[in-house]
PAPA-513715 format. One line per field, with one value per atom (N, C-alpha, C): z, x, y; residue number from 1; atom name. Coordinates in Angstrom, 1 decimal. Layout:
BEGIN
c3	(Z/...);
c1	(X/...);
c2	(Y/...);
resi	(NUM/...);
name	(CA/...);
***
This chain:
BEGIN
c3	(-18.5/-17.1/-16.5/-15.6/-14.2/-13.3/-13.2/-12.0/-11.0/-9.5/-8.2/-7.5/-6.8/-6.4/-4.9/-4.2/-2.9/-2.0/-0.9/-0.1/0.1/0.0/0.1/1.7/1.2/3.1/4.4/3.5/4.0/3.9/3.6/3.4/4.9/4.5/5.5/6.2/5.9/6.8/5.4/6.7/5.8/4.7/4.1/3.4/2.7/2.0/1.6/0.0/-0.7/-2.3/-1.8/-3.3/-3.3/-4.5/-5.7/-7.2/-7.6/-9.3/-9.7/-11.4/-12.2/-13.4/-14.1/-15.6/-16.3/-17.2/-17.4/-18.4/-17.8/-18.7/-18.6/-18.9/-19.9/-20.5/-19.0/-18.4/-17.3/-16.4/-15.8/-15.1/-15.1/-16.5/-17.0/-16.1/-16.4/-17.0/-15.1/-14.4/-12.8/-12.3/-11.4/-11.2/-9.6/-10.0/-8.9/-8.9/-8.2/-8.2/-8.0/-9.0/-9.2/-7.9/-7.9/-6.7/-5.3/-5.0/-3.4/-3.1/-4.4/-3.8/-4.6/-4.0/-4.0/-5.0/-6.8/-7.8/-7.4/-7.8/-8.4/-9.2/-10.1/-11.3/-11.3/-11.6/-11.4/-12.8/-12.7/-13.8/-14.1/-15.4/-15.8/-15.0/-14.4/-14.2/-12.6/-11.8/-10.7/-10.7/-11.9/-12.2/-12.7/-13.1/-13.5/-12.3/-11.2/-9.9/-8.8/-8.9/-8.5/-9.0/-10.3/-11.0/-10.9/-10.9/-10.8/-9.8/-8.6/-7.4/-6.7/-7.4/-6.5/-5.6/-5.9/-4.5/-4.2/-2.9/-2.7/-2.5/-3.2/-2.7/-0.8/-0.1/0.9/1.9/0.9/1.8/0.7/0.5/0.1/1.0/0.0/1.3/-0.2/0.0/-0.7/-2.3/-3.2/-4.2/-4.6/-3.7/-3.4/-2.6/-3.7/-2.7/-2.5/-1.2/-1.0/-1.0/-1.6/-1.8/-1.2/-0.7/-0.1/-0.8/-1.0/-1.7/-1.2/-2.2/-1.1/-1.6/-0.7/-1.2/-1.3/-2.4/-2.8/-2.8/-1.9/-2.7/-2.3/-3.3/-2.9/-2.7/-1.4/-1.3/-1.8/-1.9/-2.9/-3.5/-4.3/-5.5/-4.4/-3.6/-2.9/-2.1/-2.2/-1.8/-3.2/-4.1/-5.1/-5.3/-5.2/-5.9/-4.9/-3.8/-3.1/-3.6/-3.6/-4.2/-5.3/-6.3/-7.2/-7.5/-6.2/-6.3/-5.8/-4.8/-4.0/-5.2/-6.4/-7.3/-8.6/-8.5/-9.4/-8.8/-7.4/-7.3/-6.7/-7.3/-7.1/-8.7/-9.9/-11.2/-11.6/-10.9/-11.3/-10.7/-9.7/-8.9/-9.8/-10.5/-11.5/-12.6/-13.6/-14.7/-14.5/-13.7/-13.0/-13.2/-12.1/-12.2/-13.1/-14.6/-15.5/-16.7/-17.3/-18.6/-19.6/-19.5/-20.7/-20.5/-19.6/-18.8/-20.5/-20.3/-21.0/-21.1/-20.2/-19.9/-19.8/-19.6/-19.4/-20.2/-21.7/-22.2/-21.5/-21.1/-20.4/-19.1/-18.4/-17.3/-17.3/-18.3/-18.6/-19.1/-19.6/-20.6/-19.6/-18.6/-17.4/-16.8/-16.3/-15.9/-16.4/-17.8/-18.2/-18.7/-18.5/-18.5/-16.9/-16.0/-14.6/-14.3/-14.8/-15.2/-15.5/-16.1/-17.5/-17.0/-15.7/-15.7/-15.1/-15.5/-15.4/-13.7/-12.7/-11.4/-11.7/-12.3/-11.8/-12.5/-13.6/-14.8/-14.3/-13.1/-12.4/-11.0/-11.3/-9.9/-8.5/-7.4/-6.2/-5.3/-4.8/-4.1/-5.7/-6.0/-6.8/-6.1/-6.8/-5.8/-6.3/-6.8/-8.0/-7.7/-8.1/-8.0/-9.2/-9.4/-9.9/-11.4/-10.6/-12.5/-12.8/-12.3/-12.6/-13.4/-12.7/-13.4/-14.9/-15.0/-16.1/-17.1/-16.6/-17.4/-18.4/-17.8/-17.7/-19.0/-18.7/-19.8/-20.9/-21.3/-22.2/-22.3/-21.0/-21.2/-20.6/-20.9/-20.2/-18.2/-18.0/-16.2/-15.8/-15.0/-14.1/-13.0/-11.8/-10.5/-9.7/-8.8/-8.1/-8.0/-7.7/-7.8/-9.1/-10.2/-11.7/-11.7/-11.0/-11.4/-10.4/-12.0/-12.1/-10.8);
c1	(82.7/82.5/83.3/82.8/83.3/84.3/85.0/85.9/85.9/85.5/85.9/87.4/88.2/89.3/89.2/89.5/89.5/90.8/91.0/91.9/91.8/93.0/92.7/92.7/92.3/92.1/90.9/90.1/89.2/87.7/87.5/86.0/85.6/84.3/83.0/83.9/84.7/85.3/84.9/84.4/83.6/84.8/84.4/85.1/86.5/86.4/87.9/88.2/86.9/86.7/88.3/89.1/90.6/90.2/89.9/89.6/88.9/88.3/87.0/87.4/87.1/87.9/86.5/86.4/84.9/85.5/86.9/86.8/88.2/88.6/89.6/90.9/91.0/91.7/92.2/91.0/91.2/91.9/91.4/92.1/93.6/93.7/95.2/96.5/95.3/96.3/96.1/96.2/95.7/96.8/97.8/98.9/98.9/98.4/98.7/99.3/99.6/100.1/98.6/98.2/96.8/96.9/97.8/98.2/97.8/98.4/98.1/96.7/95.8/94.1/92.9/92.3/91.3/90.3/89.9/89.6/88.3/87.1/85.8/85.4/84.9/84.0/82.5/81.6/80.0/79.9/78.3/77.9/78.2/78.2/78.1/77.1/75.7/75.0/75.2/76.3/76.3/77.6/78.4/79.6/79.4/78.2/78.1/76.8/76.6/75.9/76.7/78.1/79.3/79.6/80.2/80.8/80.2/78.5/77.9/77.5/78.6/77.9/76.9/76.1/74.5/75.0/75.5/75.8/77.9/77.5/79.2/79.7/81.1/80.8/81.0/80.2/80.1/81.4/81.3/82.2/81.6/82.8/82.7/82.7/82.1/82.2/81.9/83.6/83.6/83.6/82.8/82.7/81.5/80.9/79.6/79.7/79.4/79.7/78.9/78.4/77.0/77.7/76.5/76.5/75.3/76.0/75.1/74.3/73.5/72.8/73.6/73.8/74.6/73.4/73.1/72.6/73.7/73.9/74.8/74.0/74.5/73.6/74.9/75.0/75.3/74.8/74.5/74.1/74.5/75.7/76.4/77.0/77.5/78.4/79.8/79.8/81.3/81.3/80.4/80.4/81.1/80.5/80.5/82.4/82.4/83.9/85.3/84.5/85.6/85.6/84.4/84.7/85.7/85.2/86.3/87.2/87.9/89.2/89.8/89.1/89.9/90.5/89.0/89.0/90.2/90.5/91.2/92.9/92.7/93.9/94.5/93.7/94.0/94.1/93.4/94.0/94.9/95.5/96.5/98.0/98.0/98.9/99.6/98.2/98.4/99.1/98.4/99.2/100.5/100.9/102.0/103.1/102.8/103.8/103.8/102.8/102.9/102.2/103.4/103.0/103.0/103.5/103.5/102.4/101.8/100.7/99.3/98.8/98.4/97.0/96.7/95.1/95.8/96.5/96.8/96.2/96.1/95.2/93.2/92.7/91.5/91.8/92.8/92.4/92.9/94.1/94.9/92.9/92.4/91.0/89.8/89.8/88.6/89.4/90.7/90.6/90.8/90.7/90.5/88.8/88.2/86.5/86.1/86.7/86.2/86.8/88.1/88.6/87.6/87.0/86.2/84.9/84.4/82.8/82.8/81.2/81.3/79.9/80.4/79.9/78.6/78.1/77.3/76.4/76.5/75.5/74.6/75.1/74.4/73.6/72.0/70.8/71.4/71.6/71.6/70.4/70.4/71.0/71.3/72.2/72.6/71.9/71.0/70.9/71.1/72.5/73.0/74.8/75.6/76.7/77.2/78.4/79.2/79.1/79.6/79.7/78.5/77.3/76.2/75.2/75.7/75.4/76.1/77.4/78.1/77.4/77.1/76.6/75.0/74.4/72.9/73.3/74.5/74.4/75.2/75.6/76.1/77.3/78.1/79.5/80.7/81.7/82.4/82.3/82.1/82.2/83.0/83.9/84.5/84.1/84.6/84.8/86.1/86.4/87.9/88.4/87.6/88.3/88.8/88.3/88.9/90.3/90.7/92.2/93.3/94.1/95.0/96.0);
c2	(16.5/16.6/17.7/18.2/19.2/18.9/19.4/18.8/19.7/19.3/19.7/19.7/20.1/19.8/20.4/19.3/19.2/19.1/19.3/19.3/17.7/16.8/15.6/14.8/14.0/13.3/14.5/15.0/15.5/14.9/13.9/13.4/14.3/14.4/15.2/16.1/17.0/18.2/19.5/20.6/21.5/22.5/23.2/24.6/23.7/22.7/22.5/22.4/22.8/22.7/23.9/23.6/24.7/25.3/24.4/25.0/24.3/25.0/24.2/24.0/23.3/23.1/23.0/23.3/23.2/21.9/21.8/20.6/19.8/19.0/18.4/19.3/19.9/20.8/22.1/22.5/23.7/23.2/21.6/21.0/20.8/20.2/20.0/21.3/22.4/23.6/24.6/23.8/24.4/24.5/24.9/24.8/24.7/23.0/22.0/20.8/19.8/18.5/17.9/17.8/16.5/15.8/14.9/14.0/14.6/15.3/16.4/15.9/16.6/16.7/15.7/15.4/15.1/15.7/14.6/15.5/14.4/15.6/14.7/15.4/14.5/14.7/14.9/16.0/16.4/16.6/17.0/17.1/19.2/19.6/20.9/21.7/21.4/22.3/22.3/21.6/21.7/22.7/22.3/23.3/24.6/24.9/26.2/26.9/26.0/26.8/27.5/26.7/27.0/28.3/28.1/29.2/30.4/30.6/31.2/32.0/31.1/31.9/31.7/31.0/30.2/29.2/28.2/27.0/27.3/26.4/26.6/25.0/24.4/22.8/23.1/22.2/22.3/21.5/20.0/19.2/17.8/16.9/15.7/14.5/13.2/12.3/10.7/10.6/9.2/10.5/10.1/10.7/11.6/12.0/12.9/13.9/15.1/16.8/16.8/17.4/18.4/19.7/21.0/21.7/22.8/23.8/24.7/25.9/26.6/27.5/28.9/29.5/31.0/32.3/33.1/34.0/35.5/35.9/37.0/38.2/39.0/40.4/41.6/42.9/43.9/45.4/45.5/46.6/47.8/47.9/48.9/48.9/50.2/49.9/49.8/50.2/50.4/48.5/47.7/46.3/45.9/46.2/44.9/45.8/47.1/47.2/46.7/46.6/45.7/44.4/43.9/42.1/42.0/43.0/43.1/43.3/44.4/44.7/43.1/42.4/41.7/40.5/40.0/39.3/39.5/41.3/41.3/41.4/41.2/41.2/39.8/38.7/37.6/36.5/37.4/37.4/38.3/39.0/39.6/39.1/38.5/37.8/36.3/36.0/35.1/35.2/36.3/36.9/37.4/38.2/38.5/37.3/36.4/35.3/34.0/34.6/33.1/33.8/34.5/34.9/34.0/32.7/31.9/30.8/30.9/30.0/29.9/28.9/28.4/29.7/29.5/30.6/31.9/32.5/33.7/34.7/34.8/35.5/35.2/34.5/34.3/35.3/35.1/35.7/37.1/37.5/39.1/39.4/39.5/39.6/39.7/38.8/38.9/40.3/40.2/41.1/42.4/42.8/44.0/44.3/43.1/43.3/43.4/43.2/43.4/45.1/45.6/46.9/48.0/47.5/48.5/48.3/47.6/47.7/49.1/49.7/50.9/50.6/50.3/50.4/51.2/52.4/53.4/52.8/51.8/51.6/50.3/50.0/48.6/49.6/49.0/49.2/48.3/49.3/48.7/48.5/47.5/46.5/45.4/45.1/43.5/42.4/41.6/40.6/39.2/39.4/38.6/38.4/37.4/37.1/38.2/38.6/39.3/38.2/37.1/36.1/35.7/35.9/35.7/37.3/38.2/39.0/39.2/39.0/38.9/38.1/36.5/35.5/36.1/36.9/37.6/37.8/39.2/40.2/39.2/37.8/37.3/37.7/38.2/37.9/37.1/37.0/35.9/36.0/34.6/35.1/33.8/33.9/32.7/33.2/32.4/32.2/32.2/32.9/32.8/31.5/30.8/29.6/28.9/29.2/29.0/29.2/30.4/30.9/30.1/29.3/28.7/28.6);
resi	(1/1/1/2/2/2/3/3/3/4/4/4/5/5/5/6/6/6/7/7/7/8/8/8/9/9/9/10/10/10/11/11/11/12/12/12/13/13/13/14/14/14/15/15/15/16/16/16/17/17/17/18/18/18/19/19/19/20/20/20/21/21/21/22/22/22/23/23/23/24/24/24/25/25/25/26/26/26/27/27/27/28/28/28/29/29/29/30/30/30/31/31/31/32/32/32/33/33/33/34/34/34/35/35/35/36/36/36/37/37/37/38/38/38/39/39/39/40/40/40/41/41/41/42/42/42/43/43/43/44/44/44/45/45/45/46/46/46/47/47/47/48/48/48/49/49/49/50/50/50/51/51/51/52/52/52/53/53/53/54/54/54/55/55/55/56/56/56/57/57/57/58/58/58/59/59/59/60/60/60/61/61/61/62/62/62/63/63/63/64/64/64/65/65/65/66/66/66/67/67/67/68/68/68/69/69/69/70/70/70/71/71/71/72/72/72/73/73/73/74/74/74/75/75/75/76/76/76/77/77/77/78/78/78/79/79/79/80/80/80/81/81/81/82/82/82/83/83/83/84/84/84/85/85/85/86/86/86/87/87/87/88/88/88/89/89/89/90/90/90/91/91/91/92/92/92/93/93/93/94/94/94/95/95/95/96/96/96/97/97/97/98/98/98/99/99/99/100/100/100/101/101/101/102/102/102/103/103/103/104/104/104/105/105/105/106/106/106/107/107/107/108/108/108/109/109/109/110/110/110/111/111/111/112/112/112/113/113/113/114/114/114/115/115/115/116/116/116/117/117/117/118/118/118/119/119/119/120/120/120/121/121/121/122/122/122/123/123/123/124/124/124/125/125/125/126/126/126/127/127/127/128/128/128/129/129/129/130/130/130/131/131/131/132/132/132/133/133/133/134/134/134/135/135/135/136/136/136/137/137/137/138/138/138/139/139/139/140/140/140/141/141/141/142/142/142/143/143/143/144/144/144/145/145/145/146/146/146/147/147/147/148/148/148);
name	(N/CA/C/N/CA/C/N/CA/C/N/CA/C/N/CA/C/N/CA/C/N/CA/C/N/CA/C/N/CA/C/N/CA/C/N/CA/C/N/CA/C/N/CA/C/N/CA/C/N/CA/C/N/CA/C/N/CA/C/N/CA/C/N/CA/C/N/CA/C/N/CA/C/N/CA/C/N/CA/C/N/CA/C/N/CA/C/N/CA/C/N/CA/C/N/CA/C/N/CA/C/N/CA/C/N/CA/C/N/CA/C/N/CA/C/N/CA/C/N/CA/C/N/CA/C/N/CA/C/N/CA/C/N/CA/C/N/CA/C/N/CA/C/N/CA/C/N/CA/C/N/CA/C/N/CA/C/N/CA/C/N/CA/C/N/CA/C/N/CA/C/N/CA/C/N/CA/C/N/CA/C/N/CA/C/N/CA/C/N/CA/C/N/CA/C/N/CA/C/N/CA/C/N/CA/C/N/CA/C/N/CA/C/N/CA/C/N/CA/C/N/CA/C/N/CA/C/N/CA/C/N/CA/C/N/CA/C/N/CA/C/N/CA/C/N/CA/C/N/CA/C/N/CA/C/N/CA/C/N/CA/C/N/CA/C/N/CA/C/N/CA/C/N/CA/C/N/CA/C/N/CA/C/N/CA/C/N/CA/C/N/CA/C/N/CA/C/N/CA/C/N/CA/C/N/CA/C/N/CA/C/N/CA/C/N/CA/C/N/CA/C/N/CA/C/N/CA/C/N/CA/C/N/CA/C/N/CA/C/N/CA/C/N/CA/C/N/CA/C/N/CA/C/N/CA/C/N/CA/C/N/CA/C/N/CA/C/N/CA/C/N/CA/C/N/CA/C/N/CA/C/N/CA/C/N/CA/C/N/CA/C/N/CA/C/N/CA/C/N/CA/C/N/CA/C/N/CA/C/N/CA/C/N/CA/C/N/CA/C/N/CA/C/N/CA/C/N/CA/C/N/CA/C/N/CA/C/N/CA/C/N/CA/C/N/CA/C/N/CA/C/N/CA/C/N/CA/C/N/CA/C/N/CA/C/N/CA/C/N/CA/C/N/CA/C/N/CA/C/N/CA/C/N/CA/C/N/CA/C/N/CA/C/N/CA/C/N/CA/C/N/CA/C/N/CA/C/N/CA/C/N/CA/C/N/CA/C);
***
């Protein structure tokens, strides 16, 4: 199972998913107080529409997210290199302050494969999520909200 994590004592209040965990193990290793928030458990393919970039959780209610459809597109390469400056400077903020962190080689590794994309080798308009394009070409993709 999937785990959602929510701002707790929010049932039906919109935008409060905080992080998203693929297993038990990611979960473990999130550097939160479990307690604080509000965890649900979904199935994988709702966790990897997330991850992906296609839906956003919208808002829970009792033990049921709804979830919204996002449409991603980037019109330029200078769109998508902001997303990814902003992405990598929110895994680096991580690595930075937790070198002995359990994931740290995953996310030091995303962010030297987000480093190394070569922008000019991708057709604009993208009309595709960044971790969704990654997923395409069969390489590793998370989502901001993954990081720990």
């Amino acid at each position: 199972m999937s785990y959602f994590i929510f701002t707790k004592n929010s049932d039906d209040i919109e935008n409060t998913c905080y992080k998203i965990a693929e297993n038990q193990y990611d979960l473990n290793n999130l550097n939160i107080h479990q307690e604080s928030y509000k965890i649900i458990e979904d199935s994988e393919s709702n966790f990897n529409l997330v991850k992906y970039g296609n839906k956003i959780p919208f808002k829970y209610i009792d033990n049921t997210i709804t979830y919204n459809t996002v449409e991603t597109r980037f019109i330029s390469k200078d769109s998508l290199q902001k997303n990814i400056e902003n992405f990598k400077k929110q895994i680096k903020q991580f690595t930075d302050n937790n070198p002995n962190h359990p994931l740290f080689s995953r996310w030091n590794s995303y962010y030297s494969q987000l480093n190394n994309l070569n922008l000019d080798s991708i057709t604009y308009p993208l009309d595709k999520s960044l971790e969704q394009y990654f997923n395409d070409l069969g390489q590793p993709s998370y989502s901001v909200l993954q990081i720990p």
